[in-house]
C-alpha positions as CSV (number, residue, x, y, z in Angstrom):
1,X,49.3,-9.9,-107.2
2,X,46.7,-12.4,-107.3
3,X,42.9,-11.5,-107.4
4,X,40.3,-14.1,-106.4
5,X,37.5,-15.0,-108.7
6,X,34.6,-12.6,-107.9
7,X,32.6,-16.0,-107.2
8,X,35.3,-16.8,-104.3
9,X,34.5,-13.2,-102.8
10,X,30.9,-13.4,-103.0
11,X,31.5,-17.2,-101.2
12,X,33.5,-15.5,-98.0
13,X,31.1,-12.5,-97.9
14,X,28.2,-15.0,-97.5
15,X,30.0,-17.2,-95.2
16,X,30.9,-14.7,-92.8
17,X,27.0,-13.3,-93.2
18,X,25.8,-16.6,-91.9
19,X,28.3,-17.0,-89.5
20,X,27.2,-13.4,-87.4
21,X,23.7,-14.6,-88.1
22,X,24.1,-17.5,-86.4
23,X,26.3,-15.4,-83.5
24,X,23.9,-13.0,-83.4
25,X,20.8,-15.8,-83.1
26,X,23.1,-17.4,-80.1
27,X,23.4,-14.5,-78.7
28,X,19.9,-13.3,-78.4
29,X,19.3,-16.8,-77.2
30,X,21.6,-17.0,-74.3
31,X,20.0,-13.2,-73.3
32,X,17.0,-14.9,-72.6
33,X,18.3,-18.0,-71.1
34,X,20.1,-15.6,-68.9
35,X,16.9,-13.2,-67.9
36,X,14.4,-16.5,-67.7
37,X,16.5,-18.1,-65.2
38,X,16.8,-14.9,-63.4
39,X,13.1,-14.3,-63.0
40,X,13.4,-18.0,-61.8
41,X,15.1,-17.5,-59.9
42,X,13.8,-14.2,-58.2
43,X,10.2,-15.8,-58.5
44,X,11.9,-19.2,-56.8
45,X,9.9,-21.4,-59.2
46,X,11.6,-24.1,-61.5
47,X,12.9,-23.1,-65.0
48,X,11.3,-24.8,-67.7
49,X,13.5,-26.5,-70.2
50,X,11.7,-25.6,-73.1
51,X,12.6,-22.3,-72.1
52,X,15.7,-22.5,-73.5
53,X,16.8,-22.0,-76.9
54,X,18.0,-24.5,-79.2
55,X,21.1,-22.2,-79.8
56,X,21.7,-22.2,-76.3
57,X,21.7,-25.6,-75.4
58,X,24.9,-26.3,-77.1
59,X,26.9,-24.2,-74.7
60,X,25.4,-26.2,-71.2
61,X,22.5,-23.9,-70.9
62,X,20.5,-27.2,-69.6
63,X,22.9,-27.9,-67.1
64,X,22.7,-24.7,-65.7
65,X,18.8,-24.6,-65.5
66,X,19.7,-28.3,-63.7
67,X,21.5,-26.7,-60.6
68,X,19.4,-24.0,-60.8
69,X,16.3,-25.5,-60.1
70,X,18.0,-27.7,-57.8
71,X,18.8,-24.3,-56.3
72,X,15.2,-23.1,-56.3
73,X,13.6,-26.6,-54.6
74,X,16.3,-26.2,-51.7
75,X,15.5,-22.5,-51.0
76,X,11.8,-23.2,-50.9
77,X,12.3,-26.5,-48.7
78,X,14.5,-24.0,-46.5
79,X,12.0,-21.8,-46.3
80,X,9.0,-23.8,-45.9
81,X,10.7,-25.0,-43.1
82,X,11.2,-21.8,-41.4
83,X,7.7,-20.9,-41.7
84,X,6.7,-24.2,-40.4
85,X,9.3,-23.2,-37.2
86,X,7.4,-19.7,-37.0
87,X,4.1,-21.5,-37.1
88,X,4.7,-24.0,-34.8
89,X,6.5,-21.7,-32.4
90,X,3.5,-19.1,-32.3
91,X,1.3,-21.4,-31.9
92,X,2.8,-23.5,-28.9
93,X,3.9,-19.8,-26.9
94,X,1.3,-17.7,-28.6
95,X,-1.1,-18.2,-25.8
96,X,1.7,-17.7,-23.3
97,X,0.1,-14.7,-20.7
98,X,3.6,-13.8,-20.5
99,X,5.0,-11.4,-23.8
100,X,7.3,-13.8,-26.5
101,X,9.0,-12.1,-29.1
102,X,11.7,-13.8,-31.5
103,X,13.8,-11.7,-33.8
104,X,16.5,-12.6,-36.1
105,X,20.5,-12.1,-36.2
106,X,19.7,-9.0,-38.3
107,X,17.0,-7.9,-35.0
108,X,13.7,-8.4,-37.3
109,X,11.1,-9.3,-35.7
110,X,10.0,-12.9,-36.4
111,X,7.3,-13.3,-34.1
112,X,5.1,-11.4,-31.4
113,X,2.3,-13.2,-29.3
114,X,-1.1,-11.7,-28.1
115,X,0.4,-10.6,-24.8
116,X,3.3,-8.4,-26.0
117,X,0.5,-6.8,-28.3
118,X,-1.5,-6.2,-25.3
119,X,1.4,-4.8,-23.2
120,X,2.4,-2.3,-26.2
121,X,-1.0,-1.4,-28.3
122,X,0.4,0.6,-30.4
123,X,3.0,-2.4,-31.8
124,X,1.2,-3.0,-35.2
125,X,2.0,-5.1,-37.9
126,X,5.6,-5.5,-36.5
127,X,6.4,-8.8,-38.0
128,X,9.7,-8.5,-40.3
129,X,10.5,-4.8,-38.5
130,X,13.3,-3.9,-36.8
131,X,13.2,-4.4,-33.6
132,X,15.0,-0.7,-33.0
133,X,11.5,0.5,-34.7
134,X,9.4,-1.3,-32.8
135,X,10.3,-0.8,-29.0
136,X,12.5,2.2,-28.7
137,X,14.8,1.3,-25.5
138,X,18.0,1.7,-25.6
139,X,18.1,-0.3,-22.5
140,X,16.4,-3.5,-24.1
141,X,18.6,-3.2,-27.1
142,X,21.7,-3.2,-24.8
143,X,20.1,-6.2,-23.4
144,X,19.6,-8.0,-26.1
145,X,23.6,-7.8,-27.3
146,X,24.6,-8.7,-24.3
147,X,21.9,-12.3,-24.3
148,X,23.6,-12.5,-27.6
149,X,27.4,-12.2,-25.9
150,X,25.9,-14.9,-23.1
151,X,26.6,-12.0,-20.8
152,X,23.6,-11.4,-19.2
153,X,21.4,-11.7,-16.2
154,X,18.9,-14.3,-16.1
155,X,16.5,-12.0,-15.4
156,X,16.7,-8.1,-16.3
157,X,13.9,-5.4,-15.2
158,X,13.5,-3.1,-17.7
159,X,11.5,0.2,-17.9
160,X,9.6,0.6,-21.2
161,X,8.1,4.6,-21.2
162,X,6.1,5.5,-23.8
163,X,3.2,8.8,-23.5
164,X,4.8,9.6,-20.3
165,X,3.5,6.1,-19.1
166,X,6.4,3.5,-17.5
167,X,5.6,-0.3,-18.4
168,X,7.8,-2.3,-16.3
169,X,9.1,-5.5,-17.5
170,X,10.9,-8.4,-16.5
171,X,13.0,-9.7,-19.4
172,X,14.6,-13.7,-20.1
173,X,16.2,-14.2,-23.0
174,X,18.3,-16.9,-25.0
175,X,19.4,-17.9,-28.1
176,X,17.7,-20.6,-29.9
177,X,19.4,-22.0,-33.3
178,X,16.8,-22.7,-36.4
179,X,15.9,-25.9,-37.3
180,X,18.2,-25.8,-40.5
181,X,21.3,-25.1,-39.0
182,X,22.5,-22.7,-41.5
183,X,21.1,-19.8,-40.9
184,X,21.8,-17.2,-38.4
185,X,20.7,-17.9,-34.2
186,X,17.6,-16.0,-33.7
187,X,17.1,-14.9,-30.1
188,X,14.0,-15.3,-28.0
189,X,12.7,-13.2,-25.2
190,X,10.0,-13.9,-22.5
191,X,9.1,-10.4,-21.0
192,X,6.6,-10.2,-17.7
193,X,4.7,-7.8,-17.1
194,X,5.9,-6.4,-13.6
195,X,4.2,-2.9,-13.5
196,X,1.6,-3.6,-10.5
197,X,4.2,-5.1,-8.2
198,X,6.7,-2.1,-8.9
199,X,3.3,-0.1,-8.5
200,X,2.6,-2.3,-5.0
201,X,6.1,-1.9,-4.1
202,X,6.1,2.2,-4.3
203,X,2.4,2.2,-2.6
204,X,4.3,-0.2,0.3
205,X,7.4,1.9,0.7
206,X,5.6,5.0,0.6
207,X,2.9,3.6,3.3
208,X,5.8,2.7,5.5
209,X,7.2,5.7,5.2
210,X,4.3,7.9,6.0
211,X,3.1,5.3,8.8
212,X,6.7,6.1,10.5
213,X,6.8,9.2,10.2
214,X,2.7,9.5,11.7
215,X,4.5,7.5,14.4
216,X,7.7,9.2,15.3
217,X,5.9,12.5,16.0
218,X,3.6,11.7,19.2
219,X,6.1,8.6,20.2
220,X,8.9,11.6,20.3
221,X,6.2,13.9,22.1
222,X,5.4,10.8,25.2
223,X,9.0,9.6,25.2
224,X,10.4,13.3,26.3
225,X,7.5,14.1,28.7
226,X,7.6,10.4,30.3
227,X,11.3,11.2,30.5
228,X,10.8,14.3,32.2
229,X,8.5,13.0,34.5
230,X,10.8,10.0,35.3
231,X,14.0,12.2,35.9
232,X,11.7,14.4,38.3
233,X,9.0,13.4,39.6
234,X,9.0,15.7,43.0
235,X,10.6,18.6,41.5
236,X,8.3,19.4,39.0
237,X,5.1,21.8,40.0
238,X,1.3,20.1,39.9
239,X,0.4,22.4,37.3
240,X,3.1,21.8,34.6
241,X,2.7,18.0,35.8
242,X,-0.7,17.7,34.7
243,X,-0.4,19.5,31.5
244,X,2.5,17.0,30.3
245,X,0.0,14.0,31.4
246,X,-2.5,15.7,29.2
247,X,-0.4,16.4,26.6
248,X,0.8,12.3,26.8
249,X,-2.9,10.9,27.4
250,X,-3.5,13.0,24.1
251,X,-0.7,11.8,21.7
252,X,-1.3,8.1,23.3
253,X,-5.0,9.0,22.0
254,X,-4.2,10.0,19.1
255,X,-1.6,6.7,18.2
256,X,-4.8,4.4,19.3
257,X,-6.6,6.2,16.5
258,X,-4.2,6.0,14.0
259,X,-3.7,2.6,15.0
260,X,-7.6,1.9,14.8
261,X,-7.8,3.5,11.5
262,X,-4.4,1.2,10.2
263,X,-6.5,-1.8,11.7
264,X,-9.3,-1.3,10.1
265,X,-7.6,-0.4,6.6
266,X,-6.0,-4.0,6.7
267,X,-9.5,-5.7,7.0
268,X,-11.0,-3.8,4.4
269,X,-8.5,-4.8,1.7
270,X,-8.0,-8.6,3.5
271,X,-9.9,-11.3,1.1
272,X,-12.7,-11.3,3.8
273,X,-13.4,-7.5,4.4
274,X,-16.1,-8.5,6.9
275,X,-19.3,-6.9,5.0
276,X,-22.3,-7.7,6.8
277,X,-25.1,-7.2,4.1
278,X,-28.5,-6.6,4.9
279,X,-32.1,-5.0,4.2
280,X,-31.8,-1.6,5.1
281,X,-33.8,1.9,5.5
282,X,-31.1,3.9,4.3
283,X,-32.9,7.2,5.6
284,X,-34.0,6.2,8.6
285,X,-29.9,4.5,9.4
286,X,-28.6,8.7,8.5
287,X,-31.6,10.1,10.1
288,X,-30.9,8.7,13.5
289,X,-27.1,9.8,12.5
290,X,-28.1,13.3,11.7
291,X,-30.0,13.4,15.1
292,X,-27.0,12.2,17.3
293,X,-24.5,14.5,15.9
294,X,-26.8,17.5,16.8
295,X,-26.7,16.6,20.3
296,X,-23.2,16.6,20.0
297,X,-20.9,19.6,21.2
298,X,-19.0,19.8,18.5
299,X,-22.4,20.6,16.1
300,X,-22.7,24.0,18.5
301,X,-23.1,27.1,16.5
302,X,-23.5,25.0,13.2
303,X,-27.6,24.1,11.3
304,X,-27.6,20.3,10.4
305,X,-29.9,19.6,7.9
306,X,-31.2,16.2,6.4
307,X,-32.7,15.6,3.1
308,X,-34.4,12.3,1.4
309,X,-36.0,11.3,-1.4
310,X,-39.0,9.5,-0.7
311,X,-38.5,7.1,-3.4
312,X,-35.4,5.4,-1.9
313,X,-36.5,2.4,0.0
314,X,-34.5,-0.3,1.7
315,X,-31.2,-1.2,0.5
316,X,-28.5,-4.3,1.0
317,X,-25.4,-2.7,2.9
318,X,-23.7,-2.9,6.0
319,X,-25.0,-0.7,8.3
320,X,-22.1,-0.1,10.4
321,X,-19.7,0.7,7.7
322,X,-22.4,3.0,6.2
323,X,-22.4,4.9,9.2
324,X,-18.8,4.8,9.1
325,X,-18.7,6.6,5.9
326,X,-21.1,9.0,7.3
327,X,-19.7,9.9,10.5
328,X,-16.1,10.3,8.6
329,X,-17.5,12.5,6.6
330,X,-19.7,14.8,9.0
331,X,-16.8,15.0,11.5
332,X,-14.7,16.4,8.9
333,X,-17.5,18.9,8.2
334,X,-17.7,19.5,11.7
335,X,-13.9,19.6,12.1
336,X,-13.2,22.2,9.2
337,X,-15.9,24.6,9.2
338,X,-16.5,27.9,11.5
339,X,-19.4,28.8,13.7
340,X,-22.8,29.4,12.1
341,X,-21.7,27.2,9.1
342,X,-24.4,25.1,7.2
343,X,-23.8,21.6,6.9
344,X,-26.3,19.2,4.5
345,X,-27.0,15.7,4.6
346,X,-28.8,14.1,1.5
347,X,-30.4,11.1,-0.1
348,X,-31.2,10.9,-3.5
349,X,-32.1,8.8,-6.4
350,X,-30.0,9.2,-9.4
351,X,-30.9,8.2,-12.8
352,X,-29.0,11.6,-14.4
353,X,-31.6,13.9,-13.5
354,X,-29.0,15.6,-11.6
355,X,-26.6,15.9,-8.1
356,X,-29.1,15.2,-4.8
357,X,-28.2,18.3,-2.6
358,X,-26.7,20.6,-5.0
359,X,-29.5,23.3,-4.1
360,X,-29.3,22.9,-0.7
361,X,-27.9,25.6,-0.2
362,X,-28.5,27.9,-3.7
363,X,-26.5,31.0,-3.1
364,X,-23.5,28.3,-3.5
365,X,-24.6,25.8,-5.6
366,X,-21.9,26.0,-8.4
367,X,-20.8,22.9,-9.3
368,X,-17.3,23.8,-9.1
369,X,-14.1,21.8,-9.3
370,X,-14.4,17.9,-8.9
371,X,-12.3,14.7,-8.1
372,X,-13.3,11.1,-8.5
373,X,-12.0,8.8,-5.9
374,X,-13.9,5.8,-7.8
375,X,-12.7,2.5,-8.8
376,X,-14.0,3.4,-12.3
377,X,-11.1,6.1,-12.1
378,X,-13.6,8.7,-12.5
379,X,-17.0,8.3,-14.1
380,X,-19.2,11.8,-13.1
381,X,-22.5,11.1,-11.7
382,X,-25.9,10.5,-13.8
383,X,-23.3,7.9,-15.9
384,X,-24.0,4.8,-14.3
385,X,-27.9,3.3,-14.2
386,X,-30.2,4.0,-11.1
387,X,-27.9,4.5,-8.2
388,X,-28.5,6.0,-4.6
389,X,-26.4,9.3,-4.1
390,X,-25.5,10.7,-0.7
391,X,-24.1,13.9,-0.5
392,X,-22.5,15.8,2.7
393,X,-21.9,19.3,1.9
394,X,-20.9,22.0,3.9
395,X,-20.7,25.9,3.0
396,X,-16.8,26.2,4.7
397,X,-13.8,27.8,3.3
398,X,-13.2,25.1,1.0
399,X,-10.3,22.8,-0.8
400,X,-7.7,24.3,-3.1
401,X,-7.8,22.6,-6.5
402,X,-4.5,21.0,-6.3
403,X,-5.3,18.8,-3.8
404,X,-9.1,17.8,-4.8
405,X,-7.6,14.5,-7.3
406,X,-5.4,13.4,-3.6
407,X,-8.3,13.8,-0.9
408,X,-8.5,10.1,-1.5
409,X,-4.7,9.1,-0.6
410,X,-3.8,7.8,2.4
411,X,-2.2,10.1,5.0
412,X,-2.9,13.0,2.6
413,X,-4.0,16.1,4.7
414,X,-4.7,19.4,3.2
415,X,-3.6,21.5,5.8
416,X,-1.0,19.1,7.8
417,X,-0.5,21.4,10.4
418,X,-4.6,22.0,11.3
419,X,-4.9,18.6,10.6
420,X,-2.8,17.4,13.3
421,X,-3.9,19.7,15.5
422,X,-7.9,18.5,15.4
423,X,-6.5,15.3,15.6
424,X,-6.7,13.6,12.0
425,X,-4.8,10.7,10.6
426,X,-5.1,11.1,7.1
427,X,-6.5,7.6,7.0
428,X,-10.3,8.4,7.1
429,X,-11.3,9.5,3.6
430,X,-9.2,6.2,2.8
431,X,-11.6,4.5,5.1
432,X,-14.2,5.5,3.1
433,X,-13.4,5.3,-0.6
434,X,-12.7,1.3,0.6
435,X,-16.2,1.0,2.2
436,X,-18.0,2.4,-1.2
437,X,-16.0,0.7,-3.2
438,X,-17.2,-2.9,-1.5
439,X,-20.4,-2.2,-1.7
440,X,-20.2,-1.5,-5.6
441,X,-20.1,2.7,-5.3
442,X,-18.0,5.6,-6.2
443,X,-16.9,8.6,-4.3
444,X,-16.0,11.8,-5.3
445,X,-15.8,15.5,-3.8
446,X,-16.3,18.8,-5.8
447,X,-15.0,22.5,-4.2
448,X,-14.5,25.9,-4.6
449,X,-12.2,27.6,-2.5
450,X,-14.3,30.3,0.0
451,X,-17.8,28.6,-1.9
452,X,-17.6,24.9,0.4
453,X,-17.4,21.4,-0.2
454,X,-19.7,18.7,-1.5
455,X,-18.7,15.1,-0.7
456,X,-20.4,12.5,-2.6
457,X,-20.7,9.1,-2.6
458,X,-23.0,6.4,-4.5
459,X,-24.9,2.9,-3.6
460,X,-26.4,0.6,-6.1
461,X,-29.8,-0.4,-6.3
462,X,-29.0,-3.9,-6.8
463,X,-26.3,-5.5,-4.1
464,X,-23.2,-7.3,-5.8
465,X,-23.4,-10.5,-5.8
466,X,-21.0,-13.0,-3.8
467,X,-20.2,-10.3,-1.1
């Protein structure tokens, strides 16, 4: 057995000290090689040579920051270049009137303009969300795989409801490759705002319908008794002859009214209603009114009463569509209220002191429940500045509060039946809200069922100007 000097082992003990030294030096020196050129990396800026160790160099640590770096320039060159896409792409369709949105392979949202903001309010800071998060439609998500698939329409409606409120919109979309070629397509979509024309389409459907079936009735009505008349002229007695040319002379009557009221709707809402401004004494234009329809038979049994505050002078209006509005409203008054009934006419100033009229007649001055038939969608009165009020109220069995907000709509009728039978379209209280509403005014009614009815409507002091 041979033993080694104690020199010898003292020499190999030392050796192998250094050696896991120096191990243990390279070691900690490629750690932090390794965790600077991650944060380089995750930071995207260059890694600094002289980051690296001495002890780490000698296994190709430099060659390795190299490519890194190279790595880091191209990412940022990458993505400056997507950001200067983005930028020039919102700023050439942000101030589109028509919604843009761009969203990634991965649906992100890469960019929204001003007008899909305005179309959805509440779509805040959206930029990098998921489009799933954003607009909640199953039906625009469906649309957008299938613009992805190239399998769909060039155009595509799409109902958006969100509060209980439907946005409709008309949706294009395509996919558009980035500029680097590398990345995934990202899609763009041009969505058009199409809610008033699906509004416009309902009002026209729904006008036609209403307008045929206000036709078919008295049409049916002349058609049977003409026929009858036709088929038998000699064998039918005077008497029940002249009640089916009554009954014909008053359905024809009452298609020339409905016709007339049809007529004049189409003017009002053409781009040249017709107005006819001019100076005039409002009180003494309802006063003469007032007089005429208590000379008239249908004003038997019933007090007329006219009101005016003496500070109202002359006004720029039309005269004859002013005493359109009047008349509508008095011969419903007329038409709807029993013997010995009170009806009110009423002028007054407004500055929110108050309703002209509403103590006309005190036991029933409540204010009750009210609808707004105004183009400001409902503003009360004493809101707006100095404004001439005129009220017609009557002290009649008055309107059920369901159908106060749809007194307004055309061919709406209370009570259908008594309608039809005194002879209404359903077009004048149309009539009227469009007359206000052209020269600047509101209307609105307030009722209590068995307490009467108060129509209102307001003139401003100050004409509008280019009318």
């Amino acid at each position: 057995m041979v033993f080694l000097p104690t020199s010898m082992h003292l020499l190999i003990t030392l050796t192998l000290a250094i050696a896991l030294v120096v191990a243990l030096v390279r070691l900690a020196a490629n750690r932090r090689a390794v965790h600077g050129l991650q944060q380089a990396l995750f930071r995207r800026r260059p890694f600094l040579h002289d980051e690296i160790s001495s002890g780490s160099s000698t296994v190709g640590w430099a060659g390795l920051a190299t490519a890194a770096n190279d790595l880091i320039a191209e990412v940022g060159r990458l993505q400056q270049l997507r950001t200067g896409q983005l930028a020039q792409l919102e700023a050439t369709l942000g101030s589109l009137q028509e919604a843009v949105l761009i969203v990634d392979e991965g649906n992100r949202i890469l960019l929204a303009n001003r007008a899909l903001h305005a179309i959805f309010p509440r779509a805040t800071n959206i930029l990098g969300r998921r489009l799933e998060l954003v607009l909640q439609s199953v039906s625009f998500l469906n649309y957008v795989e299938a613009v992805r698939a190239a399998e769909a329409a060039p155009r595509h409606e799409i109902e958006f409801v969100e509060d209980g409120r439907s946005t409709w919109l008309e949706a294009t979309g395509t996919v558009i490759p980035t500029l680097d070629g590398q990345a995934g397509a990202w899609t763009l979509f041009v969505l058009h705002d199409v809610s008033r024309q699906k509004k416009l389409e309902a009002v026209r459907k729904e006008f036609v319908a209403n307008v045929s079936h206000e036709l078919r009735t008295p049409l049916s009505v002349i058609k049977g008794y003409v026929e009858t008349l036709v088929d038998d002229p000699e064998g039918i007695p005077a008497v029940d002859r002249e009640r089916f040319l009554k009954t014909i002379q008053r359905h024809t009557e009452r298609l020339n009214s409905l016709l007339e009221d049809l007529l004049v709707l189409s003017r009002l809402e053409s781009l040249d209603p017709g107005l006819r401004l001019e100076p005039t004494r409002l009180d003494e234009l309802l006063g003469g009114i007032i007089d005429d329809y208590r000379a008239r038979p249908a004003a038997v049994g019933r007090t007329l009463v006219f009101t005016a505050d003496a500070g109202v002078g002359e006004l720029v209006i039309d005269p004859l569509k002013i005493s359109q509005v009047v008349e509508n409203l008095l011969d419903n008054a007329l038409k709807y209220t029993p013997v010995g009934a009170h009806i009110a006419l009423s002028i007054g100033l407004d500055r929110g002191a108050g309703i002209p009229g509403a103590s006309v007649f005190p036991e029933k001055s409540d204010a009750g429940v009210g609808a707004s038939g105004g183009a400001d969608g409902g503003a009360g009165v004493g809101t707006a500045p100095a404004e001439v009020v005129v009220c017609v109220r009557d002290d009649g069995a008055g309107i059920p509060a369901v159908d106060l907000p749809h007194l307004f709509e055309r061919f709406y009728r209370v009570d259908k039946g008594r309608s039809r039978e005194k002879g209404g379209t359903g077009l004048g209280l149309s009539i009227v809200k469009h007359i206000v509403q052209l020269h600047g005014g509101r209307v609105w009614v307030e009722s209590v069922v068995g307490q009467g009815t108060a129509f209102y409507f307001s003139l401003p002091l100050q004409p509008l100007v280019g009318r």
